[in-house]
N, C-alpha and C positions, 0 to 999 in steps of 0.2 A: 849236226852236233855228234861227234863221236863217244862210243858208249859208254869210257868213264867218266865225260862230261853228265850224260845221263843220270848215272846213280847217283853222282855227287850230287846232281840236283834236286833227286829224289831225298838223298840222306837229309841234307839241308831244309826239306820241305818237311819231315816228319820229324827232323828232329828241335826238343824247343830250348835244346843250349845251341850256344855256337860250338863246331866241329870242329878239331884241329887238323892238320893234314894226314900226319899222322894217323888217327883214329879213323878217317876217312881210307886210308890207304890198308886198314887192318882190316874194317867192314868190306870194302871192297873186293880185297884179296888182288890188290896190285901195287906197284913200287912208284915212289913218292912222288920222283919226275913225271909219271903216267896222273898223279891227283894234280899235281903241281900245271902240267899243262892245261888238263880236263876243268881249272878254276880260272886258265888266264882264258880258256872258251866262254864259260861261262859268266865273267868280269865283261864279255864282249858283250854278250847275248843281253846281261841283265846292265847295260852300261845307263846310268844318269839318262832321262829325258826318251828311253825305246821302250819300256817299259813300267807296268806297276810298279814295280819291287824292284830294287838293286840287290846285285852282291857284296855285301859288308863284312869286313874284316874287324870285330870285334872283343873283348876278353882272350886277346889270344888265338882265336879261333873265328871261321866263319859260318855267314847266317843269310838268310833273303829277310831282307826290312823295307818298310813302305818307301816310296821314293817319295822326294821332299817334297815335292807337290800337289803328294795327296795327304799330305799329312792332318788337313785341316780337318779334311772330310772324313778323317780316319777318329779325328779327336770326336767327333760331332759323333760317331756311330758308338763310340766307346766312350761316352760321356760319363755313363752313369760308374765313377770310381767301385772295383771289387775292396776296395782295403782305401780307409779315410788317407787324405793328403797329410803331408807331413806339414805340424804344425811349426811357427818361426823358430821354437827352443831346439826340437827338433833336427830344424833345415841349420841352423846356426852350428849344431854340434857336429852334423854330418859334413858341415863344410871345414869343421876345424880338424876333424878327424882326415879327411880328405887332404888335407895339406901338411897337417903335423907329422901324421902319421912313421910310427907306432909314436900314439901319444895315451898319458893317463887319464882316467879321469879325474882326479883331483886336477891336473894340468888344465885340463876342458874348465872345471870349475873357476880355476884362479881368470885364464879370456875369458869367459862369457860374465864372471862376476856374481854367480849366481849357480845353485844345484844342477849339476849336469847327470843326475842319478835318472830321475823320472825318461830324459829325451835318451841316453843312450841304453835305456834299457830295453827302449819302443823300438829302436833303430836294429839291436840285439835280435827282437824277436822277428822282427820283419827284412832277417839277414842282409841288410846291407852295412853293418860292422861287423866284426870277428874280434874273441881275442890273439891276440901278440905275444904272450910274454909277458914278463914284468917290469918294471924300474928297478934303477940300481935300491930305492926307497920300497920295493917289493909290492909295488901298486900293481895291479893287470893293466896293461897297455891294450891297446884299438888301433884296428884298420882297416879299410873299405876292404869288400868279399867283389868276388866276378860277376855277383847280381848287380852291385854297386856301376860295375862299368858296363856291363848290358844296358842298364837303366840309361844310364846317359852317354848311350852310343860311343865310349873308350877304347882305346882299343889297350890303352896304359893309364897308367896315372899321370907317366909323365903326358900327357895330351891336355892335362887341366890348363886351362887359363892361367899364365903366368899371375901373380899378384899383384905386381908392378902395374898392370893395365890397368888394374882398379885403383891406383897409388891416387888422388886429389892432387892439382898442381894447386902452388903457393895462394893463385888466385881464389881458386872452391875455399881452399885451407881458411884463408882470412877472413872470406864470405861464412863460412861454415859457422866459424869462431864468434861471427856477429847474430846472426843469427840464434846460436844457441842462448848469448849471453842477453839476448834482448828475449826468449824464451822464458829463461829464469828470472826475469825482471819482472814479465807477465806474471810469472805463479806467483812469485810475490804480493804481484798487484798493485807493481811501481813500474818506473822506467828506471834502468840501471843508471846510477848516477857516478861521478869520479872516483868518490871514494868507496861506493860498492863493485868497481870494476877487480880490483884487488882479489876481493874476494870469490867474485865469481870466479875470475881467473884460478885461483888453487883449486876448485871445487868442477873447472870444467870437463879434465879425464873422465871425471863420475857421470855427467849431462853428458858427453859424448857416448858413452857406451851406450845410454838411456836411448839416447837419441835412432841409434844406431841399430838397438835391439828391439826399437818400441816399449820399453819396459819404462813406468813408472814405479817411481816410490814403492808404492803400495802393493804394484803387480810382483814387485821384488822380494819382498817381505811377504808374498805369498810364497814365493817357493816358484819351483819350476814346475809348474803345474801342466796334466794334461790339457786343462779348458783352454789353453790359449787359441786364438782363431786361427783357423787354415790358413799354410804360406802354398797358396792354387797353382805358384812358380813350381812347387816340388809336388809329384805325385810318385807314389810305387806301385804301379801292376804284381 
């Protein structure tokens, strides 16, 4: 391994952002193509499956991160969360924000249907949103910060999951719809009949958010509260 291979892998190992070339090439005290080769060395060295740790190319910038196979044993040693998980009101805002983005939060409030004040304030303190700006309505707008895509191994936003993947075909859609509507028959404490199908029908946009949010009635009419229970999908280190 040739010497700017070396530092850079030094830099990388003491530093706890990802580096850019750049800034690697300034620390260093050499010119880019000199970082730029000493990373495709390094890309070898720490390649998928030779090693603990890979080279990853993240926010912009690179990092050494667990390779995917230890990843189990790495959850299992760092079990114990520094900073509680993000609760569903929470994971729901940060994934609206994630997509919208720059969006408001009155905007956040009208999707989710409910106070997006309490979850993007938590999300605020715990830097993975920023503000943006404002609306042409003079709202402050949100957008995911580079902790946001360190967290979730990003290297862009455009890397999210397209939405389309999660789209339901006609089949789910129809299943879903019976489902719900035989749901709201329950809480009744009937089976929906022909002439209640009607109205379930106009009333089901409202049961599908429920459905979709876990939020009852009642949990609604609380507000977005902290207590909701951990979404253990979403953690922040």
């Amino acid at each position: 391994m040739n010497q700017p291979a070396k530092m850079i892998e030094a830099l990388l190992f003491v530093s706890p952002q990802p580096v850019n070339e750049a800034e690697l090439a300034e620390a260093i005290g050499c010119e880019l193509e000199e970082v730029s080769t000493g990373l495709e060395e390094l890309a070898l060295a720490w390649a998928e499956g030779e090693r603990g740790l890979v080279l990853k190319k993240v926010a912009g910038g690179y990092t050494l991160a667990t390779a995917p196979e230890n990843d189990e044993a790495a959850r299992r040693l760092l079990s114990k969360p520094r900073t509680p998980p993000l609760t569903p009101a929470q994971a729901e805002t940060l994934a609206i924000v994630a997509y919208l983005q720059p969006v408001s939060r009155p905007e956040i409030t009208r999707i989710r249907g409910v106070s997006a004040d309490s979850a993007s304030g938590t999300l605020l303190e715990r830097g993975l949103i920023e503000e943006s700006g404002r609306s042409q309505f003079g709202a402050i707008c949100f957008r995911t910060t580079d902790l946001f895509l360190r967290l979730f191994g990003l290297s862009s936003i455009g890397e999210l999951p397209p939405i389309s993947e999660w789209d339901p075909s006609p089949e789910e859609q129809s299943d879903l719809r019976e489902r719900l509507m035989a749901a709201g028959g329950a809480r009744l404490g009937e089976s929906p009949t022909a002439d209640g199908v009607d109205a379930m029908q106009e009333a089901l946009p409202q049961v599908e958010r429920e459905a979709e949010s876990g939020e009852s009635p009642e949990s609604r009419d609380a507000g977005d509260a902290d207590g909701d229970q951990p979404a253990n999908a979403f953690a922040a280190s």
